[in-house]
MDTraj code that builds the backbone (N, CA, C; nanometers):
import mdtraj as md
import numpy as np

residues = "UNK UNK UNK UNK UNK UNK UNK UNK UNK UNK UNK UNK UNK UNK UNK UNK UNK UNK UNK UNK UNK UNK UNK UNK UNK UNK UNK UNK UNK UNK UNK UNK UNK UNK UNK UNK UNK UNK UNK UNK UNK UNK UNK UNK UNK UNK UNK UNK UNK UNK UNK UNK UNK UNK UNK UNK UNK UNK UNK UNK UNK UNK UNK UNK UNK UNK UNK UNK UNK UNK UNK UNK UNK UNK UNK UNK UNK UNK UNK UNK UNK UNK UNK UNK UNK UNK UNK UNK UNK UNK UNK UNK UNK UNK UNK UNK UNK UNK UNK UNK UNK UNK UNK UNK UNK UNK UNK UNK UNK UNK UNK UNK UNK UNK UNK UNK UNK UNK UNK UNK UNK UNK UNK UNK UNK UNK UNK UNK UNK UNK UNK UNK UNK UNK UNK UNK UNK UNK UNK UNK UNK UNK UNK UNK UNK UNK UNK UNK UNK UNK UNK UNK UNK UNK UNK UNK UNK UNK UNK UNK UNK UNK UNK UNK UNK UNK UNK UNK UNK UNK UNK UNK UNK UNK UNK UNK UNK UNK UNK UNK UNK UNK UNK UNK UNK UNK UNK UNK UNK UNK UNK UNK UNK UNK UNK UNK UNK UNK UNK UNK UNK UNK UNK UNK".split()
xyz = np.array([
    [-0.3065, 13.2085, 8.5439],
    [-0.4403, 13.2459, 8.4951],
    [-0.5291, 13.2835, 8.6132],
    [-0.6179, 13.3967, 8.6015],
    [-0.6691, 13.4342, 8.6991],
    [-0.8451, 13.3866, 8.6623],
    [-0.9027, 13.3033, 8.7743],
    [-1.0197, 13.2575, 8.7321],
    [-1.1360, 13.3281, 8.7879],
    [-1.2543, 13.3455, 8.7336],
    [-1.3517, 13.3830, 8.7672],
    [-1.4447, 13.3707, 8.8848],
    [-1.4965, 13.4441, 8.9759],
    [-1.5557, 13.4151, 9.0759],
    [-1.6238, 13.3160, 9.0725],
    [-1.7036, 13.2918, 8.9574],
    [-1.8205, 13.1957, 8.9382],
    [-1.7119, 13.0653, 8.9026],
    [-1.5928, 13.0375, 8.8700],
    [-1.5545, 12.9082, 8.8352],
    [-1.5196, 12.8712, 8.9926],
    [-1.4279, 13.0029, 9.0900],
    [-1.3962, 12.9486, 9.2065],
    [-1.4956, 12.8607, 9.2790],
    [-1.6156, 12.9104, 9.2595],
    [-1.7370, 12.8615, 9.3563],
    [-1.7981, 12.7724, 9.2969],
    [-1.7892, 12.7239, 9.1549],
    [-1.7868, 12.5624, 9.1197],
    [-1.6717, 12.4761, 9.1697],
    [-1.5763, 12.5073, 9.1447],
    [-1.4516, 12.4455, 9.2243],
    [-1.4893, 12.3874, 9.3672],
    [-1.5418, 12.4964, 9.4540],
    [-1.5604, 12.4571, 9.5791],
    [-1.6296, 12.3940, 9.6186],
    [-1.7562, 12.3804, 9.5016],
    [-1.9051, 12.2986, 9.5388],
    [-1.7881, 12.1463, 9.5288],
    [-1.7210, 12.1103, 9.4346],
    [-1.7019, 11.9880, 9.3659],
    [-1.6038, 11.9622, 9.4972],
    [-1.4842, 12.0621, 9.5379],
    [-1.4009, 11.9988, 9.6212],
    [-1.3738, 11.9926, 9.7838],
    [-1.4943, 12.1298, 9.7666],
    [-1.4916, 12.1349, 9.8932],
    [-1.5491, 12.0681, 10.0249],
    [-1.5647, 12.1308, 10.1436],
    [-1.6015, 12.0189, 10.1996],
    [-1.7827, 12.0867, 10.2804],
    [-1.8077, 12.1494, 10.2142],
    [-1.9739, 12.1858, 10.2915],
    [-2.0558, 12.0594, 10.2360],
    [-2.1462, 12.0809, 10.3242],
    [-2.2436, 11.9605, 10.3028],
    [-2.3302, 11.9639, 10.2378],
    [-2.3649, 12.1259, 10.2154],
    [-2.4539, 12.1406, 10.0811],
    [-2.4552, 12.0774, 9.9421],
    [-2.2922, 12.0546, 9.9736],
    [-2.2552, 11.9708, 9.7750],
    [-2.1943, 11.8207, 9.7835],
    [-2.3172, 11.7909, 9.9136],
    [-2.2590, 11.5994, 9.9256],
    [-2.2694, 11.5225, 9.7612],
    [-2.4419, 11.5815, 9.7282],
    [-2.4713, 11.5389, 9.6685],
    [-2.4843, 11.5719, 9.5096],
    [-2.4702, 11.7240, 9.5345],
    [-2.4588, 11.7530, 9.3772],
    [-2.3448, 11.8710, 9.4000],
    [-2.3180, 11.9345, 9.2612],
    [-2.2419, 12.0423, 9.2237],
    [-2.2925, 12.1768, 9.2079],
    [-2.2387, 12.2703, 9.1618],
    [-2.3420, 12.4244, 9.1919],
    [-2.3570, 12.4286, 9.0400],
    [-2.4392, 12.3779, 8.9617],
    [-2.4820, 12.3996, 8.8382],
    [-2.4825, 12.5624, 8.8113],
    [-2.5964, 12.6246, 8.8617],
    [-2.5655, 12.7716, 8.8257],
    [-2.4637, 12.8191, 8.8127],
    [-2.3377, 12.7760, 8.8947],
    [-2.2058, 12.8508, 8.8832],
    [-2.1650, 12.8009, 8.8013],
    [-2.1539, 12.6479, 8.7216],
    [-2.1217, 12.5828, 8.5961],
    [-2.2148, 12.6773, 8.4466],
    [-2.3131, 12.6707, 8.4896],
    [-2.3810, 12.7628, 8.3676],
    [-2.3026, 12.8768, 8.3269],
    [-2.2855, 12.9322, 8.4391],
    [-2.1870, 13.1173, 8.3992],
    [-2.0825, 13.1414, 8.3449],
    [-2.0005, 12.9869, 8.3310],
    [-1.8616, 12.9752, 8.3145],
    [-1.8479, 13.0246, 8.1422],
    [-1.7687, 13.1230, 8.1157],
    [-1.7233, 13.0707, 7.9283],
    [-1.6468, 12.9727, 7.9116],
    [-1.6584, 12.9523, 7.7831],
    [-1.5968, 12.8510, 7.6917],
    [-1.4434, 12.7804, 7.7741],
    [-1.3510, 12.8617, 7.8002],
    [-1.2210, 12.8501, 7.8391],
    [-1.2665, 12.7673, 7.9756],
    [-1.3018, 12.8201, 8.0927],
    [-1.3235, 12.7732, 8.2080],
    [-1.4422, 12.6430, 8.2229],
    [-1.5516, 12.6558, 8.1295],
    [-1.6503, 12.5538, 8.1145],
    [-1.5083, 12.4122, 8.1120],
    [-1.4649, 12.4679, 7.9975],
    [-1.3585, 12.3421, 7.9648],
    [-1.3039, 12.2570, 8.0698],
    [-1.2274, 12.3779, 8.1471],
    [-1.1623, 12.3185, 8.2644],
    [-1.2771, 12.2643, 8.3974],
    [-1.3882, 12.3112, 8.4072],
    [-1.4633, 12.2213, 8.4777],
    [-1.4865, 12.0947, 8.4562],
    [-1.4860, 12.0665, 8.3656],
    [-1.5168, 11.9336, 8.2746],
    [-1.4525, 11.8529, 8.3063],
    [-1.3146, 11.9341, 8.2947],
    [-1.2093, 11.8172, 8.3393],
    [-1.1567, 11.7838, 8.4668],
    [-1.2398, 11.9010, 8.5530],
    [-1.2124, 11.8760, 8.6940],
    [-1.2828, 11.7289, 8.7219],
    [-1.4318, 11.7790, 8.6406],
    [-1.5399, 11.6348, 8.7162],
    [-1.4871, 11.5236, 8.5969],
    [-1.3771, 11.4923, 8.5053],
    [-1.3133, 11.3691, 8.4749],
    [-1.2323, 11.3275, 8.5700],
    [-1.1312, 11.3845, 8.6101],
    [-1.0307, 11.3937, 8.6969],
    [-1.1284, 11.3028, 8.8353],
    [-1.2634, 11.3621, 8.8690],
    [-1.3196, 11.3463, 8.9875],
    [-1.3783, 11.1632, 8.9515],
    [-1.3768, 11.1182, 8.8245],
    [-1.3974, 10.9761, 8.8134],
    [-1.3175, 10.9089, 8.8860],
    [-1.2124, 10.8743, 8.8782],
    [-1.1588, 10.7867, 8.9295],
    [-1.1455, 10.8108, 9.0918],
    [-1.2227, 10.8529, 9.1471],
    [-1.2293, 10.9108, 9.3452],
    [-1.3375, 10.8050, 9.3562],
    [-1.4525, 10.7913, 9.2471],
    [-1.5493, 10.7256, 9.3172],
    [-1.6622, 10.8732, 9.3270],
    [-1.6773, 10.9804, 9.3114],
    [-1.7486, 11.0901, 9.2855],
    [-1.8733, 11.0799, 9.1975],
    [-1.9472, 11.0300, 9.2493],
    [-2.1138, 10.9861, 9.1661],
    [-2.1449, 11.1107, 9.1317],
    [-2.0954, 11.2579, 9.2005],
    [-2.1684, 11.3331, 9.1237],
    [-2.1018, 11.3934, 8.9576],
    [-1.9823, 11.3172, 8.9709],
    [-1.8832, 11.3569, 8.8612],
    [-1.9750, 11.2981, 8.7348],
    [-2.0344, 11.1862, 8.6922],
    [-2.0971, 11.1356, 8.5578],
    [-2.2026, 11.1718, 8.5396],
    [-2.2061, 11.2273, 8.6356],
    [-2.4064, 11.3018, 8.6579],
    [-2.4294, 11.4105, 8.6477],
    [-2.3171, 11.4695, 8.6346],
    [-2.2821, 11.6354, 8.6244],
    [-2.2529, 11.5598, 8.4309],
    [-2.1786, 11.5491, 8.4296],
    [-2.1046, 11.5139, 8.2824],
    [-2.2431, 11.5151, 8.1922],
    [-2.2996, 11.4075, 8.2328],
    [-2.4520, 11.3521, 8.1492],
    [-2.5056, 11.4925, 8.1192],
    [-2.5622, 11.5392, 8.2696],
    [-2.6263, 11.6571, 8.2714],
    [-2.6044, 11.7741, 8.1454],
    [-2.4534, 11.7794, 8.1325],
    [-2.4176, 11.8894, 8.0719],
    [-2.3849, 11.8274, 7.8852],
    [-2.3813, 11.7324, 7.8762],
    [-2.3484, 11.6514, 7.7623],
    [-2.2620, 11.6676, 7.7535],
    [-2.1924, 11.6420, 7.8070],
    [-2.0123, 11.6607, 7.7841],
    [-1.9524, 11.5001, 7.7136],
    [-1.9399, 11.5053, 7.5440],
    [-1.9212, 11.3854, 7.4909],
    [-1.7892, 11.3723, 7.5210],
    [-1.6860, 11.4174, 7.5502],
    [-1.6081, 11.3823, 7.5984],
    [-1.5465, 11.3150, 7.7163],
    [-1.6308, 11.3465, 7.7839],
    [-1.6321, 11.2279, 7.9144],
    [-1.7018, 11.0997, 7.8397],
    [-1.6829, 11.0335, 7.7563],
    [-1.7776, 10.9216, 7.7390],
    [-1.6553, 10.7929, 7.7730],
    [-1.5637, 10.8047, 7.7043],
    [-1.4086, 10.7227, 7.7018],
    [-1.3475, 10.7431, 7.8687],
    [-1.3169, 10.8793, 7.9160],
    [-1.3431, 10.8896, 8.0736],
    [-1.3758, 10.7820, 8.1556],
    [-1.5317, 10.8099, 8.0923],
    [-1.6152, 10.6811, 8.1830],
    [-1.6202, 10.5206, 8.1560],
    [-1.5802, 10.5063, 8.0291],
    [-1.5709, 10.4049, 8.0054],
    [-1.4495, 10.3426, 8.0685],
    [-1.3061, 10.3717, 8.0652],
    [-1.2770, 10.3526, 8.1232],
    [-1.2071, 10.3325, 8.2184],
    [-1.2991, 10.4192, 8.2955],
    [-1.3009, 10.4433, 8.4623],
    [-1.3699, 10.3333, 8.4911],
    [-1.5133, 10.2760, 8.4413],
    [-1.6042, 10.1824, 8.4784],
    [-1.5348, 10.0572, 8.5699],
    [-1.4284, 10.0020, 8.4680],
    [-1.3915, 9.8260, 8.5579],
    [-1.3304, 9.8512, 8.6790],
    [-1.2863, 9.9624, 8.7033],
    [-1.2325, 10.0290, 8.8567],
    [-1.3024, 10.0500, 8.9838],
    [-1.4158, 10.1171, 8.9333],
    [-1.4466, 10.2197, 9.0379],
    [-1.5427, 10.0784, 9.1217],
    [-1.6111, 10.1684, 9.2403],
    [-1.6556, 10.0917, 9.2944],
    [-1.8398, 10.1034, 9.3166],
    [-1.9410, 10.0072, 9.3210],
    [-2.0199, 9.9638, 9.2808],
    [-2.1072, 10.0511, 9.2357],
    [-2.1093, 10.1743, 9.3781],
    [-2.2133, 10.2952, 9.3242],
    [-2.2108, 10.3572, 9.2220],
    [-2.0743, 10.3790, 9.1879],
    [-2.0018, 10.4469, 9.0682],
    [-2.0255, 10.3894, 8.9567],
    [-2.0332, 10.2540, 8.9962],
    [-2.0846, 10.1584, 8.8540],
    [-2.2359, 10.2052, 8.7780],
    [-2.2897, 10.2359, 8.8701],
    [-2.4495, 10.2492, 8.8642],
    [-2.4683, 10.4307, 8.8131],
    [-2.3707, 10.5401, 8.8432],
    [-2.4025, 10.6500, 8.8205],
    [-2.3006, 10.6119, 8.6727],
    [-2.2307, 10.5428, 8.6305],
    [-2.1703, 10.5746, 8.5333],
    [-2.2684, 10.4816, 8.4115],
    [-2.2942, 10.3918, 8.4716],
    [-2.4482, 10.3513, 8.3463],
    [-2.5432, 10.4440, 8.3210],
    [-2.5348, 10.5127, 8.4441],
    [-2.6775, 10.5701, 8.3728],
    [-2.6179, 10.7236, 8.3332],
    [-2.5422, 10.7858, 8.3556],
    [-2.4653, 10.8478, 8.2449],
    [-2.4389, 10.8389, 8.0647],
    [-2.3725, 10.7210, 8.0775],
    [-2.3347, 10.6360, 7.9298],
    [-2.4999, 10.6588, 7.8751],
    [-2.5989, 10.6058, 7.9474],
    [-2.7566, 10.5750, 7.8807],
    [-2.7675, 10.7145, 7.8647],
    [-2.7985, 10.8131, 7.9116],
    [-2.8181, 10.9468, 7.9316],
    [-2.7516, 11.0359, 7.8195],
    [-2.6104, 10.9826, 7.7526],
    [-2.5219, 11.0474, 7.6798],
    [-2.5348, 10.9590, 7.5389],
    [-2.6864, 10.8885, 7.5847],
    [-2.7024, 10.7839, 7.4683],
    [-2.5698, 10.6795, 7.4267],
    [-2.4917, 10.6397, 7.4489],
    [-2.3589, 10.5926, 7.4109],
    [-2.4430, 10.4390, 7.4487],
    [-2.4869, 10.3789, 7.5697],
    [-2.5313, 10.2574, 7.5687],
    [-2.6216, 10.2627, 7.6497],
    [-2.7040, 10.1636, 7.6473],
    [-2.8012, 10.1384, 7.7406],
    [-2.7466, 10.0691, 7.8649],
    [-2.8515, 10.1215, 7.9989],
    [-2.7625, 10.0799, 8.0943],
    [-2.8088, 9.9411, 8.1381],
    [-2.9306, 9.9530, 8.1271],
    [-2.9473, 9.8022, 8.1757],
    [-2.8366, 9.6667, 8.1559],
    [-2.8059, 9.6338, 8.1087],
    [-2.6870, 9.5511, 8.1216],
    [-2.5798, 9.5788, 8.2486],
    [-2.5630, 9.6880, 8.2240],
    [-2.4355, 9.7631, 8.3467],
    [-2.5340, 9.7270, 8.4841],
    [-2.6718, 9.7581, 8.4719],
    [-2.7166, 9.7360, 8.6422],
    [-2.7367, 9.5806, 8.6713],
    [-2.7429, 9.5492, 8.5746],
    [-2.7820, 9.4175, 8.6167],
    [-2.6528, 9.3280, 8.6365],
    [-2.5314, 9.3440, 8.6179],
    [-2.4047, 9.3465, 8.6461],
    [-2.3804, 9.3761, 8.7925],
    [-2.4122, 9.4822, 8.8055],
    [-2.3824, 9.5558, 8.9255],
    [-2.4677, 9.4426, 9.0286],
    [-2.6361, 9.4282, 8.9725],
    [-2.6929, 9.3527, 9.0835],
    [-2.6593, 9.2266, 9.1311],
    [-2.5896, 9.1782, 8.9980],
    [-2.5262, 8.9743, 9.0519],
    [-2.4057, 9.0162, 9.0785],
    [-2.3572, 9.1126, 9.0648],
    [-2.2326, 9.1236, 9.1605],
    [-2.2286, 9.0510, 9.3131],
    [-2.3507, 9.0952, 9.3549],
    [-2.3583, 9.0953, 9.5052],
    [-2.2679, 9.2126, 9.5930],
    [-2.2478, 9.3208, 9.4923],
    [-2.1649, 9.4323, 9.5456],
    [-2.2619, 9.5070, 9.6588],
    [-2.1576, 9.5039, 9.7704],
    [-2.2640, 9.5463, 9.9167],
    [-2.2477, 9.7204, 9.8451],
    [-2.1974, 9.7851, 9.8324],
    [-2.1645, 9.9890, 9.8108],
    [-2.2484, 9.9609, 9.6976],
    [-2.3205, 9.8701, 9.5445],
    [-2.3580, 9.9487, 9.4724],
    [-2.5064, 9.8341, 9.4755],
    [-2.5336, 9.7714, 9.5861],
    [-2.7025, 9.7097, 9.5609],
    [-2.7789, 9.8241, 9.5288],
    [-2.8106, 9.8678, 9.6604],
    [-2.9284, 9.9803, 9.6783],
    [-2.9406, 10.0784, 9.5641],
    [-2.8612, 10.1127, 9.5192],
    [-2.8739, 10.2322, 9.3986],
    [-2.8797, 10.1458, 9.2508],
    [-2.8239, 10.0612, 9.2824],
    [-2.8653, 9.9605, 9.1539],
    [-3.0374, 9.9083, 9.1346],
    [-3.0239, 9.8378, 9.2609],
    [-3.2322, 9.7970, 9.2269],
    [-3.2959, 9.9474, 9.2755],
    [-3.2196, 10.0867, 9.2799],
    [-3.3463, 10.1679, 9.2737],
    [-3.3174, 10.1943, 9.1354],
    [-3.2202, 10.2082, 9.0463],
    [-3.2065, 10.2301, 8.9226],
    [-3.3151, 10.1075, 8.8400],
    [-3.3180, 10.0015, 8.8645],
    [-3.3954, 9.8926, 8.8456],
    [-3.5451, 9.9423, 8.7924],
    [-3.5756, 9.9818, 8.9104],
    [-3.7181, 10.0006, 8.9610],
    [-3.7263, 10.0695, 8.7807],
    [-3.6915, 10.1003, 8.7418],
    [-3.7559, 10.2082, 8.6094],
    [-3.6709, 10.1323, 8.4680],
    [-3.6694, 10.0192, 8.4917],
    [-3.6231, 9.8834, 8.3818],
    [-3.7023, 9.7744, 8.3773],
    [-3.8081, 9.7668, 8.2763],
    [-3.8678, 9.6605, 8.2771],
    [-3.8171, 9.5572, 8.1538],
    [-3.7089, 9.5303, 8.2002],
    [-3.6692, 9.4491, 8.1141],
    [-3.6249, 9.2942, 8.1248],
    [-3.6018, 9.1951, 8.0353],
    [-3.5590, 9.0276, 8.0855],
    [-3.4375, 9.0652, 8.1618],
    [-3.3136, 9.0945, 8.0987],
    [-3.2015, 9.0858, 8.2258],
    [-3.2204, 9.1762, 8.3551],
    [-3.2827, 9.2700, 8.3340],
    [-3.3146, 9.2978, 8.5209],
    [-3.4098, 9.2094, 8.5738],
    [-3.4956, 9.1537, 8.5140],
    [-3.5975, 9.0472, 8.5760],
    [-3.4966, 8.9448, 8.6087],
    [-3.3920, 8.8974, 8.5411],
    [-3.3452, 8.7970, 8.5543],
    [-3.2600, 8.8286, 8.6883],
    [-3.1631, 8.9391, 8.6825],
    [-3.0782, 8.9944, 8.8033],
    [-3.1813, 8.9640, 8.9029],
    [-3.2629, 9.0648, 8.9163],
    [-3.3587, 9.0837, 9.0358],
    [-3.3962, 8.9471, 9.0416],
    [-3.4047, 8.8356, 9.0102],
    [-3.4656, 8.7353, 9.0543],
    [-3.3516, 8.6900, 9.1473],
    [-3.2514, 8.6499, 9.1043],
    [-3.1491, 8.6423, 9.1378],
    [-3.1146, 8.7283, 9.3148],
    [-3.1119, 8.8233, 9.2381],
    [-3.1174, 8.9325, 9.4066],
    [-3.1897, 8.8760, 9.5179],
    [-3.3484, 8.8555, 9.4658],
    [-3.4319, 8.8470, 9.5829],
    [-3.4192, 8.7418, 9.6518],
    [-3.3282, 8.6380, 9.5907],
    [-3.2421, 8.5341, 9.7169],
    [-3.1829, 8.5158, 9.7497],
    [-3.0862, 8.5598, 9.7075],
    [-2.9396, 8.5555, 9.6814],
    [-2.8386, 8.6733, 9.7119],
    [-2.8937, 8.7663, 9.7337],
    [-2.8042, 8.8932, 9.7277],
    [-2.7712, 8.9007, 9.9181],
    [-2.6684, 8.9696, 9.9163],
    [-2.5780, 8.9461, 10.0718],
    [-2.6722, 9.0884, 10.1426],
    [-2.7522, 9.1368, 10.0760],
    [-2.7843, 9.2849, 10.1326],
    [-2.9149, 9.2983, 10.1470],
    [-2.9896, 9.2379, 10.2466],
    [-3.1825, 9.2289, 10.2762],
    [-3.2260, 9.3091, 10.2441],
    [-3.1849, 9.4377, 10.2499],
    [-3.2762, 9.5679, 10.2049],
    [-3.2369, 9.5326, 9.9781],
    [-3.1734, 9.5159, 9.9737],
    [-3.1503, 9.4273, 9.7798],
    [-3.2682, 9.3136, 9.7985],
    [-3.2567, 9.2513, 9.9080],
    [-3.2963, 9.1076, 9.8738],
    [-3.4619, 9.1854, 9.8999],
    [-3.5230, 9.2331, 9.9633],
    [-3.6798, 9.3113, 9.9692],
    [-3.7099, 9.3853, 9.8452],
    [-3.6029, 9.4676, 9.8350],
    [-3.6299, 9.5637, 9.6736],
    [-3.6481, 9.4699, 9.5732],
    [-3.5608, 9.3947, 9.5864],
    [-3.5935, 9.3068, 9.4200],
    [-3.7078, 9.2470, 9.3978],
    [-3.7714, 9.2176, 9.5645],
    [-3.8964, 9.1537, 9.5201],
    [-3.9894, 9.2592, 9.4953],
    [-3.9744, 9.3855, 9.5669],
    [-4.1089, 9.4727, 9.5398],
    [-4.1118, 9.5041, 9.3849],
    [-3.9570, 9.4799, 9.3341],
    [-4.0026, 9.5615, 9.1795],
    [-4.0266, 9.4360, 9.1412],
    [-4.0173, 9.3363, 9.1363],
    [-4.0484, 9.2362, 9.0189],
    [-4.2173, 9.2280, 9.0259],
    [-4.2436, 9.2656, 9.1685],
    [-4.4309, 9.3171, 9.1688],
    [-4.4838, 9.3796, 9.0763],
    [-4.3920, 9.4820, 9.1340],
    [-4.4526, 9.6173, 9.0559],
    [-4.4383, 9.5971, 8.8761],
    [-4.2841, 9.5265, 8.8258],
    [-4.2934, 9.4957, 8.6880],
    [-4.4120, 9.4369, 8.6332],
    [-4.4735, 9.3085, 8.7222],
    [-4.5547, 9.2386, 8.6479],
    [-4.6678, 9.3025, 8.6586],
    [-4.7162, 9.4059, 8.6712],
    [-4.8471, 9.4867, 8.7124],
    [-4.9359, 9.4072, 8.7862],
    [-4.8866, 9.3640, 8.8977],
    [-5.0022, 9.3615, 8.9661],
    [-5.0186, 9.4496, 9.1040],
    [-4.9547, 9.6156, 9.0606],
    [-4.9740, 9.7281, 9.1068],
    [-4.9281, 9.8083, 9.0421],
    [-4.9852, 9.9825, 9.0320],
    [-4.9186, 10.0356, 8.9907],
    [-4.8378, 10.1058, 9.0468],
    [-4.8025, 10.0666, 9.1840],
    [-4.7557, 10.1515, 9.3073],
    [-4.6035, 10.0796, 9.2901],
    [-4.4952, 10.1826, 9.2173],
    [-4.3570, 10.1050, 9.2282],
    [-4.3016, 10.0858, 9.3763],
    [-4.3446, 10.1167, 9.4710],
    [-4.2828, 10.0455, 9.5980],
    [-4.3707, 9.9473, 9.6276],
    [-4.4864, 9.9080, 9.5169],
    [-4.5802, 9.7531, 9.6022],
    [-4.6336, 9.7816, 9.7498],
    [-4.6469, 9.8553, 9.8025],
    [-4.6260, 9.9096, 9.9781],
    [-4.7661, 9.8191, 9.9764],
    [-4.8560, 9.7648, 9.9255],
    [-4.9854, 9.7138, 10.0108],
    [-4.9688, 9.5194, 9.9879],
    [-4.8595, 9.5348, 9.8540],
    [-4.8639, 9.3776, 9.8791],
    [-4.6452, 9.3528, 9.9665],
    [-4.6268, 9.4719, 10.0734],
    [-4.5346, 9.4169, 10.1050],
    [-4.5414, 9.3060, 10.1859],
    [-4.6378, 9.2105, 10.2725],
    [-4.5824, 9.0958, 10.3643],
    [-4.5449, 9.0244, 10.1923],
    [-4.5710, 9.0169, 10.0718],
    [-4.4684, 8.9210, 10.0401],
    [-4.3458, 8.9323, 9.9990],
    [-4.3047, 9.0740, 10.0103],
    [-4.1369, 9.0300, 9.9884],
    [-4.0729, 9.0969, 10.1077],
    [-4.1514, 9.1711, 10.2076],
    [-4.1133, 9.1670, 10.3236],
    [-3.9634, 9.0004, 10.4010],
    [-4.0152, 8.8898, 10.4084],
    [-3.9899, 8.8228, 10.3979],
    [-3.8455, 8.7769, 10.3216],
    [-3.8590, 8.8367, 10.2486],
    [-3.6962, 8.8116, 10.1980],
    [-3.5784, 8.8634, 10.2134],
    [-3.6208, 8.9398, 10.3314],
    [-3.5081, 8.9925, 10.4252],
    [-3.4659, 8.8642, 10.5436],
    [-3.4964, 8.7902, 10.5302],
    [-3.4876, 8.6915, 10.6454],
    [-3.3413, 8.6118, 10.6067],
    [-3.3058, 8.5934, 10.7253],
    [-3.1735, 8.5474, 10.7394],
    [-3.2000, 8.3662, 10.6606],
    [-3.3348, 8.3191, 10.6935],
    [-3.3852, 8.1967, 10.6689],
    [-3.3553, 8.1515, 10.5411],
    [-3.2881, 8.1092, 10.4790],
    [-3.2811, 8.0867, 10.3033],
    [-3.4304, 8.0091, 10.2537],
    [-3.4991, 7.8743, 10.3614],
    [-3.6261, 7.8559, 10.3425],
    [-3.7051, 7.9354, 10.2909],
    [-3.7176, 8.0354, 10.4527],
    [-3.8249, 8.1474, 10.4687],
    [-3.8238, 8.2617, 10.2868],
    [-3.7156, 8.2877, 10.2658],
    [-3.6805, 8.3589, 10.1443],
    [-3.7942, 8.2776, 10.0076],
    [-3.6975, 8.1514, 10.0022],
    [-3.7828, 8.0366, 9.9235],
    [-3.9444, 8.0665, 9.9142],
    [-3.9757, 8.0621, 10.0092],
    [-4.1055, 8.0505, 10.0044],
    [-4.1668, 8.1672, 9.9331],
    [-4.1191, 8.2863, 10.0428],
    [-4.1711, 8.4124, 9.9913],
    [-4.1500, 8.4143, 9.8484],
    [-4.0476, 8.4287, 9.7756],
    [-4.0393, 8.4057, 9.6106],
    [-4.1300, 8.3255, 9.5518],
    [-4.1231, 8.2198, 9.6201],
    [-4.2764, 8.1043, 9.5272],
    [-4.3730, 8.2411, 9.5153],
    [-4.4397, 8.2632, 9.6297],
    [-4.5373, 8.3618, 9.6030],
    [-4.5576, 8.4478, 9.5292],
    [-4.4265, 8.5411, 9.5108],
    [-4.3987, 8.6757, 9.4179],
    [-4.4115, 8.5860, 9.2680],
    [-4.3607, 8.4948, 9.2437],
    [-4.3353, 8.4392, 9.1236],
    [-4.4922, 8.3825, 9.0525],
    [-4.5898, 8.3718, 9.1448],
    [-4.7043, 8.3297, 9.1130],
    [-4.7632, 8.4603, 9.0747],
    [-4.7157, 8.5305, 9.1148],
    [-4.7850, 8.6728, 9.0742],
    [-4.7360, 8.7428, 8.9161],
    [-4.6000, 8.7268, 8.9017],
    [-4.5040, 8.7797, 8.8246],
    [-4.5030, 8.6175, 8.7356],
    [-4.5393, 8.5543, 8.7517],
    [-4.5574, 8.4395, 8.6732],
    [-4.3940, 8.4044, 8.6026],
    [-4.3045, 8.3830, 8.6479],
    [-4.1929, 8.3228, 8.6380],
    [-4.1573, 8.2060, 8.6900],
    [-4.0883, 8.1172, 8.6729],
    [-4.0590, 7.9806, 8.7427],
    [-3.9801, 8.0425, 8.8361],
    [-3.9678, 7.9762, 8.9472],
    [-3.8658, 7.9806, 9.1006],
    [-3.7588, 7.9728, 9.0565],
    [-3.7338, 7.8898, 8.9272],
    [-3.5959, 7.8791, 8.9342],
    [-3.5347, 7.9631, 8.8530],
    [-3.6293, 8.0477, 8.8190],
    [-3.5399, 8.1640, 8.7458],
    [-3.3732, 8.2841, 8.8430],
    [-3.4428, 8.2181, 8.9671],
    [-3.3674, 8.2601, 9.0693],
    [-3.2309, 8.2310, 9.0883],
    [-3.1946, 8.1395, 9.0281],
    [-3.0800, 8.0067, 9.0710],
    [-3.0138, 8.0081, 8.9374],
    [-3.0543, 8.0993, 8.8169],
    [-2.9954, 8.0582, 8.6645],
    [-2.8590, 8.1564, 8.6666],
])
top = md.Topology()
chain = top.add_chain()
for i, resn in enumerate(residues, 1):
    res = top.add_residue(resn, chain, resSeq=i)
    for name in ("N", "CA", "C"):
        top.add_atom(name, md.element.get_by_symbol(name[0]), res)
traj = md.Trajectory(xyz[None], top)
């Protein structure tokens, strides 16, 4: 089969190696594709699940491709943490489930590859089990830049800013980057007086 210019140069965004397509795929060249070749893209970025390819469920979502839903599902107990986090919010995106559960998974993991993209996925979940994760995180998690995020969003959840990075009340979760498990302690008392949760929601 002889393929179309425009499928070659989706091909290449997905496999190749420029740096232009670390992060995403060449959508326009996915748009141009017909029916026949659309197909086979599809199944390139299934195929690209199981690599660990965050842009593979994000492309999928993007395009509604209900057939990647089983794909991703499961691909999920495999892959590794980041992947966990682009494939929740895929599934949410393709409506199939909500992700919150999946991030907040991801966050008591203590998975070092999928913290960071997990509590930034966070940041836009105001819900009990991410409050509960993130509490959890902000003492507990092996990754200081997790253990700081969790406290800025549980700020920002309880409104006492509307600034989701908290940036003017950071000395208090500044602090929970500290190697100190005390020093951590403390700082949480504080956040928790704000966010009005018990301390020990941390430890459940």
């Amino acid at each position: 089969m002889t393929y179309s210019p425009m499928f070659q140069r989706f091909v290449e965004s997905v496999e190749g190696v420029d740096p232009k397509w670390r992060e995403d795929v060449d959508m326009e060249a996915f748009r141009a594709l017909d029916k026949d070749e659309r197909r086979e893209a599809e199944e390139l970025l299934m195929r690209r699940l199981e690599d660990n390819d965050t842009r593979a469920p994000r492309t999928l979502a993007e395009v509604q491709c209900r057939g990647a839903v089983v794909p991703m599902q499961r691909a999920y107990p495999n892959v590794k943490g980041r992947m966990k986090v682009a494939i929740a919010l895929a599934l949410r995106d393709l409506e199939v489930s909500p992700a919150e559960p999946l991030i907040a998974e991801v966050i008591r993991s203590g998975d070092l590859d999928g913290g960071v993209p997990a509590v930034s996925a966070a940041r836009g979940m105001n819900k009990p089990e991410i409050a509960d994760a993130l509490a959890w995180a902000a003492l507990h998690h092996p990754d200081p830049n997790v253990r700081r995020s969790a406290g800025s969003i549980l700020i920002y959840h309880s409104g006492a800013t509307d600034d989701p990075l908290a940036w003017k009340l950071r000395p208090l979760y500044l602090p929970l980057g500290s190697d100190d498990m005390a020093v951590r302690r403390n700082a949480f008392r504080e956040i928790c007086k704000i966010a009005q949760f018990p301390p020990e929601m941390a430890d459940s």
